[in-house]
C-alpha positions in Angstrom: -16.1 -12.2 10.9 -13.8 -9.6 11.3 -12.9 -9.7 7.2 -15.3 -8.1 5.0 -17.4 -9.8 2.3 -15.9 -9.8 -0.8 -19.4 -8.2 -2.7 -19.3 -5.4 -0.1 -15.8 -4.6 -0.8 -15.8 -4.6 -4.7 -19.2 -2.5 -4.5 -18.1 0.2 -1.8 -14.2 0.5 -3.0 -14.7 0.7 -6.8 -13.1 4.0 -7.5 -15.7 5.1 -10.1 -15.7 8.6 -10.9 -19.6 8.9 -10.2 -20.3 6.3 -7.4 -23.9 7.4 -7.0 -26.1 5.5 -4.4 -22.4 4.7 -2.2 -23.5 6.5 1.4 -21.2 5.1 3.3 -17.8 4.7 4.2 -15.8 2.2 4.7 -12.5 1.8 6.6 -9.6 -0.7 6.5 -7.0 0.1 9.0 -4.0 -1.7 10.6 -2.3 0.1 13.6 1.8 -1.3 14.1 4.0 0.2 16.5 7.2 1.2 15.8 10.4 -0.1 17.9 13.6 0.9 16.3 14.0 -0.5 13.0 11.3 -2.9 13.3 7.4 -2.8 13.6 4.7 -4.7 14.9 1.9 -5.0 14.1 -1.0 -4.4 17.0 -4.6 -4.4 15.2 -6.0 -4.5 11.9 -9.6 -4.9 10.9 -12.7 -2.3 9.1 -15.3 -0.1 10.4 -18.1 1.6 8.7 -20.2 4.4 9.4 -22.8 3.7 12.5 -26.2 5.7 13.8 -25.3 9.1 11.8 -21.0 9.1 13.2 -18.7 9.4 10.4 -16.7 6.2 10.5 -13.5 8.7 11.1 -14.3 9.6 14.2 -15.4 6.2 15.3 -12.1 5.4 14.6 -10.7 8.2 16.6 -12.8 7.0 19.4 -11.5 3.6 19.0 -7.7 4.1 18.9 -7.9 7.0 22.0 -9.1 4.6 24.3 -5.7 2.3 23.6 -4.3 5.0 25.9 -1.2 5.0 24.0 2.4 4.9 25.1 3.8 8.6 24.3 7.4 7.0 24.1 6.5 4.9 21.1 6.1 5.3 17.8 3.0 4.4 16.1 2.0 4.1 13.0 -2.0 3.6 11.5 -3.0 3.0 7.8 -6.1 3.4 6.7 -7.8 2.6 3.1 -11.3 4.3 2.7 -13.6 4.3 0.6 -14.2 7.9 0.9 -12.0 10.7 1.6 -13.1 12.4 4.9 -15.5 15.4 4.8 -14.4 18.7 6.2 -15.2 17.9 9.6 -13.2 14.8 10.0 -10.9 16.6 8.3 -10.4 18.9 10.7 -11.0 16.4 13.6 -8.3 13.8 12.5 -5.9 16.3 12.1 -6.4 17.7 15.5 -6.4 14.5 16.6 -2.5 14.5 14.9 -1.7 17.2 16.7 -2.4 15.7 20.0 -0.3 12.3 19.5 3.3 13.8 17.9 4.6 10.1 17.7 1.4 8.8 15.5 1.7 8.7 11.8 -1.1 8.5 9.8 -1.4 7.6 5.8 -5.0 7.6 4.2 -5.5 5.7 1.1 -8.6 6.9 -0.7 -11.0 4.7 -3.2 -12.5 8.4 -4.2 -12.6 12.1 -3.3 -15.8 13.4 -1.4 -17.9 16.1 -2.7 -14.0 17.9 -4.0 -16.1 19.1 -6.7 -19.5 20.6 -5.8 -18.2 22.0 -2.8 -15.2 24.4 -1.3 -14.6 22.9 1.9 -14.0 19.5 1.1 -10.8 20.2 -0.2 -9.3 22.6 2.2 -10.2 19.9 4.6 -8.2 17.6 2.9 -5.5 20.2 2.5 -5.5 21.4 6.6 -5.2 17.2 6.9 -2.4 17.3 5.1 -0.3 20.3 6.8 -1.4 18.5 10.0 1.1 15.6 8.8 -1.2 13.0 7.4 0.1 11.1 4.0 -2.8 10.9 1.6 -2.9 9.3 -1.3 -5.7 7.8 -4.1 -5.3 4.1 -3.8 -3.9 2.0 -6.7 -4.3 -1.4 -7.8 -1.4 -2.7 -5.2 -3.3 -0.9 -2.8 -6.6 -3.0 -3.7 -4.6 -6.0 -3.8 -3.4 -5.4 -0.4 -6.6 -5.4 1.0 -8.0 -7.5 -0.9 -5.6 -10.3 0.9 -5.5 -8.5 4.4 -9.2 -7.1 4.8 -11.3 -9.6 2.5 -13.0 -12.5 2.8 -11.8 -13.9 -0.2 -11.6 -17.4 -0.2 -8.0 -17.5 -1.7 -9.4 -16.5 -5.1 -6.8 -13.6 -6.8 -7.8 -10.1 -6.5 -8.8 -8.9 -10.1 -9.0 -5.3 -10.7 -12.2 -3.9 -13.0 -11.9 -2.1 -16.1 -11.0 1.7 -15.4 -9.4 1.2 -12.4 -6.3 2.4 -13.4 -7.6 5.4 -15.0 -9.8 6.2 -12.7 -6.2 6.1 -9.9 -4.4 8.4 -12.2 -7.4 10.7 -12.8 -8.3 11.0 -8.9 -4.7 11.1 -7.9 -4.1 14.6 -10.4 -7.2 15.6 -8.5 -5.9 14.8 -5.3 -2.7 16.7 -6.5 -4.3 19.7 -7.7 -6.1 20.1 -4.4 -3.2 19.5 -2.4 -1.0 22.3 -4.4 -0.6 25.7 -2.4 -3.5 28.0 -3.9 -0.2 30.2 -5.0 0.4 27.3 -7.4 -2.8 26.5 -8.5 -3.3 30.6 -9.7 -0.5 30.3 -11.3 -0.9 27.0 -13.2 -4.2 29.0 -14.2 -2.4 32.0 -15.3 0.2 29.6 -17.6 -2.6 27.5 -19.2 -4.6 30.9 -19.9 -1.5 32.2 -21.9 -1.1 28.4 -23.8 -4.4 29.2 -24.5 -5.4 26.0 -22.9 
């Protein structure tokens, strides 16, 4: 089936804020090219991580091999379950740089290791500059997929308690990391003098 079962979904896209044991990543993507003012829409479908390749570059892999048209636009989405480490990072947004008319917008369950290490988020923040949109996903962004990526035998998405919270929490995150370092020193500075 090219729709993904409903447990696997709900278990690897919960956007906890300690998703212990969740190794891999998952991601939903839908590829549309661009023609004017309309779009359509060419491939849609998920991937996950296979024999030790980050699911990223799989992707990569996947789309280069379209050999696509460099007069069109196109235009990927992706929702993940993970953000991408430092080296897809840095690999998607080379990949960018190579195909000028491809936009790309992640949408992110959670944020990998942007705690215990540095250069997760300066991956995320070279992604960024390289012209990716990146954003935490909210509950329209689960219901999307939900409906486009899930097996779900028409029954209703239903978001779990602290999803929400959990969006608004990861997004500040995600917008922390995503300020210029200038910023972020001096948001510091101002919170030291508030005595905060």
């Amino acid at each position: 089936s090219i729709l993904m079962q409903r447990r696997l979904f709900l278990y690897n896209f919960r956007n906890l804020r300690k998703a212990k044991g969740r190794r891999e990543t998952y991601l939903c993507y839908v590829v549309k090219r661009r023609d004017s003012a309309t779009s359509c829409s060419l491939d849609f479908g998920y991937l996950r991580n296979q024999m030790g390749c980050h699911v990223e570059v799989l992707f990569l892999r996947y789309i280069a091999a379209w050999d696509l048209d460099p007069g069109r636009c196109y235009r990927i989405t992706w929702f993940t379950s993970w953000s991408p480490c430092y080296d897809c990072a840095q690999h998607i947004a080379n990949f960018l740089r190579s195909y000028p008319n491809l936009t790309l917008r992640i949408f992110m369950a959670r944020l990998y290791f942007c705690e215990d290490r540095k250069a997760e988020p300066e991956g995320l923040r070279r992604l960024h500059k390289a012209g990716a949109q990146i954003a935490i996903m909210t509950f329209k962004d689960y219901f999307y997929c939900w409906n486009t990526f899930v097996e779900n035998r028409e029954q209703t998405f239903k978001g779990w308690e602290g999803l929400h919270e959990n969006s608004v929490h990861l997004s500040r995150k995600l917008r922390r990391i995503l300020l210029p370092l200038y910023e972020v020193d001096d948001l510091r500075d101002a919170f030291k003098i508030l005595g905060l």
